[in-house]
Structures are given as C-alpha cells and as structure tokens.
N, C-alpha and C positions, 0 to 999 in steps of 0.2 A: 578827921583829916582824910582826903581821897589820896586814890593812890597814886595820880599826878603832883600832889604836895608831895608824898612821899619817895615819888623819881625823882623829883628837885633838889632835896634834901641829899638825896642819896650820892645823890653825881657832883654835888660839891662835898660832899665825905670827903669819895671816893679821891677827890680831886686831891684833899687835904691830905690824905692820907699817901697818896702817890701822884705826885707833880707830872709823874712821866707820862703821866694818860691824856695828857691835853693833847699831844702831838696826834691821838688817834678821834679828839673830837672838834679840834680847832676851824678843821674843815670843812664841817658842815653843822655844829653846834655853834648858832650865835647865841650871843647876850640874850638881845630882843625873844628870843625864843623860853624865855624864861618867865613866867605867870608873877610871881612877887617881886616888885622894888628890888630888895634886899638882895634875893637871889642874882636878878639881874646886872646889881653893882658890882658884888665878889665876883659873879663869874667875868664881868668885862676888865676887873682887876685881872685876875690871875690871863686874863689874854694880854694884857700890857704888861705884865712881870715877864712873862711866858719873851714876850717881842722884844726887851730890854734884857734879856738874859739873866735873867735871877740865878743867883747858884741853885737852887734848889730844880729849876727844868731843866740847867745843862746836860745833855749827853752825858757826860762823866761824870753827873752827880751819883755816888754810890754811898750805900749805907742808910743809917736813919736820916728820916725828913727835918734840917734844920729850924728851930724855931721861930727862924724869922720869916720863913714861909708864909707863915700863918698872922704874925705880927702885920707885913707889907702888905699882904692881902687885905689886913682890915682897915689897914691906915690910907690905903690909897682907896677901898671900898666907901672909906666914911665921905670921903670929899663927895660923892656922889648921892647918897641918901642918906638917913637920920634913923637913929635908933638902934642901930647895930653895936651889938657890947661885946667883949673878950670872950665871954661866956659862949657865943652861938656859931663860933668856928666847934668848939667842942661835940653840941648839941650835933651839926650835920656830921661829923663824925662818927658818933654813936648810932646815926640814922641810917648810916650804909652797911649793908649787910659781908658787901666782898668787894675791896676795890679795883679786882683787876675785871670788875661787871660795867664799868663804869661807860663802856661804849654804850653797853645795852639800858641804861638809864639814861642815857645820851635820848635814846632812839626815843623811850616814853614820852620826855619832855620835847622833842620835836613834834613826837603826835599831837599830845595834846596843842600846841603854839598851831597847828596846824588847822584844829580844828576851831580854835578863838578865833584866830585870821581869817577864815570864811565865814564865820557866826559876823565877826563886826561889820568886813563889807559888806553881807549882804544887807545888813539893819540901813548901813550909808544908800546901798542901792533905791532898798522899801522905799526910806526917807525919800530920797530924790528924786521919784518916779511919783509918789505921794505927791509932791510940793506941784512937780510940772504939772501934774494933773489939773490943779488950781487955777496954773497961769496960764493953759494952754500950749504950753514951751515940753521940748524933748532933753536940750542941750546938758543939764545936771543928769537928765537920766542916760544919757550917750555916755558921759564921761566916766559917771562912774559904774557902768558897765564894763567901758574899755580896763579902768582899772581892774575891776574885779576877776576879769579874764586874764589878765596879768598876772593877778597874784595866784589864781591857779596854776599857772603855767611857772613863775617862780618855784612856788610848792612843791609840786610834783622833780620841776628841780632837783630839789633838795633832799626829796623824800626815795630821790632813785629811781621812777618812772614816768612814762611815756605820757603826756596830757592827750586825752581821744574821749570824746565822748561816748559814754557805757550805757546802756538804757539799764536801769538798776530792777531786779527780781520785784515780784509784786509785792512780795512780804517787807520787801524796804520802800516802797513808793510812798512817798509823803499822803497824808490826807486831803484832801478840797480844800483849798483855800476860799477862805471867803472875796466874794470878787468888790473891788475897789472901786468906793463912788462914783458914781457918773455923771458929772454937771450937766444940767439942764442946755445951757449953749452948744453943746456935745451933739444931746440930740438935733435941735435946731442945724447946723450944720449937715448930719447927716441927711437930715431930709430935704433941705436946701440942693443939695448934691444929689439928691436920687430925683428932682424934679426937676433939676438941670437934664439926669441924663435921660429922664422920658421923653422932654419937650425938645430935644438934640441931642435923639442917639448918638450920630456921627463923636460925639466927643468921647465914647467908651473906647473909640481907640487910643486916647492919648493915657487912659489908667490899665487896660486891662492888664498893664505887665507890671504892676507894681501894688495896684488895690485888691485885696483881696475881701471875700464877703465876710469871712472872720474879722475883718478889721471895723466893723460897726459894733457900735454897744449894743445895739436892740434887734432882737433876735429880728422882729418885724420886717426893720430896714434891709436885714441880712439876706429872708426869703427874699424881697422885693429886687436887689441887686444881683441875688441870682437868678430870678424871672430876666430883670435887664440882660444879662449876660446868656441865660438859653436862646430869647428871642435873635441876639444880636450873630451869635455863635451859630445859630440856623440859617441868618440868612429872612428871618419873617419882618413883619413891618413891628415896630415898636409904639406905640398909644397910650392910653389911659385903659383901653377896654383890654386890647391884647395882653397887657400887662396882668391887669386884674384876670382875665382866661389863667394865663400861666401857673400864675399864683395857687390857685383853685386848682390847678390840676398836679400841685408838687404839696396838695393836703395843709396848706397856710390857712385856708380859711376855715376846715374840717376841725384842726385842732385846735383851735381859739387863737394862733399867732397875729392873727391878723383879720379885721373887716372890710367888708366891702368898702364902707364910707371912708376909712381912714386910708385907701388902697386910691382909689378915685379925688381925696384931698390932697396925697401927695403926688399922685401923678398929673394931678390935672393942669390942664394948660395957663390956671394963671400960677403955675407952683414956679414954672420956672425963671430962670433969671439970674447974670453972672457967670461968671468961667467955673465948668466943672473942676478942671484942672485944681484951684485954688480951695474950694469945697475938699476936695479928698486929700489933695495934702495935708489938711486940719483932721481932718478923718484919721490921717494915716499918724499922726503924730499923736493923738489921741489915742491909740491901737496899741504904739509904741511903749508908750508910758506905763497901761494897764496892764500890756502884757511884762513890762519888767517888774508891775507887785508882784507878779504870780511867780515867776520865775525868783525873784528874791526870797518869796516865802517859801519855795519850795528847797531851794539853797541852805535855809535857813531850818528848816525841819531836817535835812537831811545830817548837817553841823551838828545837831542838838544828838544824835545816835551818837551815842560813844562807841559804838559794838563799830561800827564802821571802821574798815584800816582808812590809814590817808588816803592811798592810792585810790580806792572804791570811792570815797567821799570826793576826790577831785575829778575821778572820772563822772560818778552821779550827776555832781554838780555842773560839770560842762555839757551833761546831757542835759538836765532841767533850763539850761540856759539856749540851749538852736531855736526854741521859737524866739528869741527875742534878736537871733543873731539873724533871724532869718527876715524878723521888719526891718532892722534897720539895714540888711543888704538893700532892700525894697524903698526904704527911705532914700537912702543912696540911688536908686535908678532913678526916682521921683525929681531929683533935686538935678538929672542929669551928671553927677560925679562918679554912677557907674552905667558902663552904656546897658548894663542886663540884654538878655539875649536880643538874637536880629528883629527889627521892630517889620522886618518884610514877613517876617515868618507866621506871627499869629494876626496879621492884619489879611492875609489874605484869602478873601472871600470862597464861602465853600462855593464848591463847584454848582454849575447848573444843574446837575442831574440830583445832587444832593439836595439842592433848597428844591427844588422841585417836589421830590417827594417827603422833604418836609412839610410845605404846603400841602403837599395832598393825603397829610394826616387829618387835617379838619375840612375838607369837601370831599364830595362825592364825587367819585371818578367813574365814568361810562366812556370805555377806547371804543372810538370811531372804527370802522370797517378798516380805513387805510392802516392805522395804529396796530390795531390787532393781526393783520397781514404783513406788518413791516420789518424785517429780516431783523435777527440780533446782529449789532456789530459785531465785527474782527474784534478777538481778544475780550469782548466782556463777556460777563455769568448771567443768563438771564434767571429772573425770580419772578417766579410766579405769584401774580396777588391779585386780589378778592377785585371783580369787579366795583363792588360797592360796599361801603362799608358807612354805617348808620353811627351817628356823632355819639358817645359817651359821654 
C-alpha cells in the first residue's frame, strides 16, 4: 500500500473518529480529490450529512461520536458505489494514527489528486496533438491545451499558490523526448513554402512575424528559411544561387544538413507557385501540434516525480508548457485575431548605408579619389575599412 492509500485512509478515520474536523477540510478537501471509488463516496457522504446537519457535525455536538454517524455515512455512501460493508468504516479507523492530523492528511491526498490531474491531461493533451498530427488540424490540440492551463491554474488554486512559470533545476528536467512523426505531406508543404518564398521574396513580409524557422520539421528547411530571412533582413537580392551562397556560409552544407542539389531543387524557379501565406499556415499548424507532444511529455515526466511538491510541479509545468503558448500566440497573429506587434516596424527596410555595406561584403571595394576625400557627416562615427578585401 503507498502512502497516499494510506492518507485516504487516514483522513476518513480521522473523520470517523471526530465529525468536527470537516469544518477545517470542507474548504478545500473535495470528493473528487479522492484516488478510490469507495473513499470518494464516504467522503461526498459525510459533506451531505455535514450540509444537512447531522447531530454528530453540529457545533454543540459534545461527547462521544454517536453511532449513527457511521451507520448514515455508509447508507448514504452505498447509494453511490458497491462493495462497501459495516466492516470498513472500522478498518479506516484503525488506519489513522491521530485524529486531530486530519487537516494534515487532508493536504497528502490533495497532493497526490494533484498530481493524477496533471498526469491525465496531459496523456488527453499527448493524445490530441498525436491525432491532429494525422489530420493536419490544431483545433483538439488548442482546446485541450486551453484546458490543461486551466486546471493548473485551478490547482495551484487549491493548493494555496501563485500559478507563474518556474524553469525547474537541471536535476529535475525531464529527459528528451522522443520527437513525434512527421507525415510526409508536412514536408511537402514545407518546401512548397520555401519555393514560394525564393521565387517571391516580397511575401516574407506577410509571415516574418508569426513563422518562425523552428516551426519546420526538417532541420534542412529550417537552414534554408533562415538563409531566406538573413538575405531578406540585409536588404540583398534573393535567388536560387544567393540562397544556396547563404546557406554555405551558415555551415548547412559543411555539416551534411543540406546539398547543393536539394538547395537548387527547392529553390529553383519552377519550385514555386500558390500563396505563401496558406503554405505556412500549414507549416505553422503543424509546428503547433508537435510542439504540444513535447510539452505533454514533458508535463507528463514531470507528474510522474513524486518528490515534487504541487506548487514546483504546477510551476514546472507552466514552464514546460510557453513554447507551446507561444505558437499558438503566433497562430493567433497568422489567422489575424491577434494584431502581434506593429507590422511597420519589422517591414521596414534597413537603411542605405546598411544594405550597402552589406553588399560590399561580397565585392571588392576600391574608393575613388572624390570617396576618400569626402568629409564625414555631422554626427556619424566614421570606420575605418580595408581597401579591398579578397572573397572567402
């Protein structure tokens, strides 16, 4: 028997043994918080005696605990579940050590109900992030997301602390999760999308504030969409070759992430075709899903520590859970229901003197006579740099 069976036990002893202690657990001791059937009936009993006034919880009940305490406890318990004999009000009696502990076995059996309730959603979460995965769809993994954040914030409720996400010590960080299928369609999509945005840059304005390159399955795609986003973020022209440059110079093709060939078949110009816009949404919905297995499993390892107090376990848990809070803000800007920041802000183009000497990272610069006599402005720092500089 663990020793959550044995707070169960104890806290309806206790209960048996002195009526008067429910006023100090009614408050935040439910039923439901109860692990066995059985427990869960007697204790929802003795709260409808308790509400009905039984002599035995009155205020001026004094003296010994009448028998019919125990009797109405189990006659109105039985309506509710099967199995319960005369015998096993005795049995929790004998099982409590002191009944005036009874808050404090209160507290055990909230622990553990605490940590069952996070163990189950997040298995609902796994599940339904699992499922969308298949269908392409987010909607089962939003919702019960939404609940899941709820019931931590219930919990913590309950348990008498502040819900905030904690980043949990290393010695408690769940292990690597194994990461969750990736259908074939998935990738298709993704490269549908990054051949849109070769072949019509101009459309990276409409994702750059909601896609991010974490949000692709394959590492490949991920280099490639952050080559899109350096060339575009500079100010340089975007292609199939530029691209491929990029790529090559952020070590994609150095470390086997990616080849030439497959670099040039997705960027090439018959790759593109179709609204980027509708490509990353799929992308981003997909991103959605996979990141709520990881965040479930890690929810879900973290449940599994018994050594955890609630408090730790609901903080942990709302920390394992901001990346996933954080696609679906992003899904939200995507779909237009959250404006996300000012869209003048990151659309607008670096300055000349920036793309400029971006560009003149890959040519050779020789200043003309007028160039190298020509005053520093008012108010800039001038910098001093290498007549010419030999391509790498």
């Amino acid at each position: 028997m663990t020793p959550l069976e044995h707070a169960e036990q104890a806290v309806l002893g206790a209960l048996f043994l002195a009526p008067g202690q429910l006023d100090r657990l009614r408050g935040w001791l439910r039923p439901e918080h109860f692990d066995r059937p059985a427990h869960t009936a007697l204790y929802a009993a003795m709260l409808k005696l308790h509400t009905a006034r039984h002599p035995a919880t009155t205020e001026d009940a004094t003296g010994p605990v009448p028998l019919s305490w125990i009797t109405d406890t189990l006659q109105e318990a039985s309506h509710h579940t099967r199995g319960l004999t005369a015998v096993y009000p005795h049995l929790l009696v004998s099982a409590c050590p002191r009944s005036e502990h009874a808050p404090m076995y209160g507290r055990m059996v909230l622990e553990g109900a605490i940590h069952r309730s996070v163990t189950r959603h997040a298995d609902q979460l796994h599940q339904a992030a699992l499922a969308d995965l298949r269908t392409g769809t987010a909607d089962e993994t939003v919702h019960h997301a939404e609940i899941l954040s709820d019931v931590l914030a219930d919990l913590a409720h309950a348990w008498g602390t502040e819900p905030r996400p904690l980043q949990p010590p290393t010695a408690q960080v769940p292990r690597g999760c194994p990461p969750p299928p990736v259908a074939n369609q998935i990738l298709v999509e993704e490269e549908h999308l990054l051949g849109c945005l070769a072949t019509r840059p101009e459309q990276l304005l409409g994702l750059v504030h909601w896609l991010h390159p974490d949000d692709f399955a394959d590492q490949g795609h991920q280099q490639i969409y952050r080559a899109l986003g350096a060339l575009h973020h500079r100010g340089e022209p975007i292609d199939q070759l530029t691209v491929l440059w990029e790529t090559q110079r952020r070590g994609s093709l150095t470390n086997g992430t990616l080849t030439t060939e497959r670099i040039r078949r997705i960027c090439g110009p018959l790759a593109g075709g179709g609204a980027a816009e509708h490509y990353g949404e799929q992308v981003l919905t997909a991103s959605l899903a996979r990141t709520a297995t990881t965040a479930a499993q890690q929810v879900r390892a973290l449940a599994d520590q018994d050594a955890l107090a609630p408090g730790q376990l609901i903080n942990y848990a709302l920390y394992a859970l901001s990346p996933l809070d954080d696609v679906r803000r992003r899904q939200r800007i995507a779909n237009g229901i959250d404006p996300g920041p000012p869209r003048s802000s990151p659309q607008i183009p670096p300055p000349p003197a920036r793309s400029k000497a971006a560009r003149a990272r890959s040519r050779s610069h020789h200043p003309g006579p007028k160039e190298s006599a020509s005053p520093t402005p008012a108010g800039s720092q001038h910098v001093a740099r290498p007549s010419h500089r030999s391509p790498s």
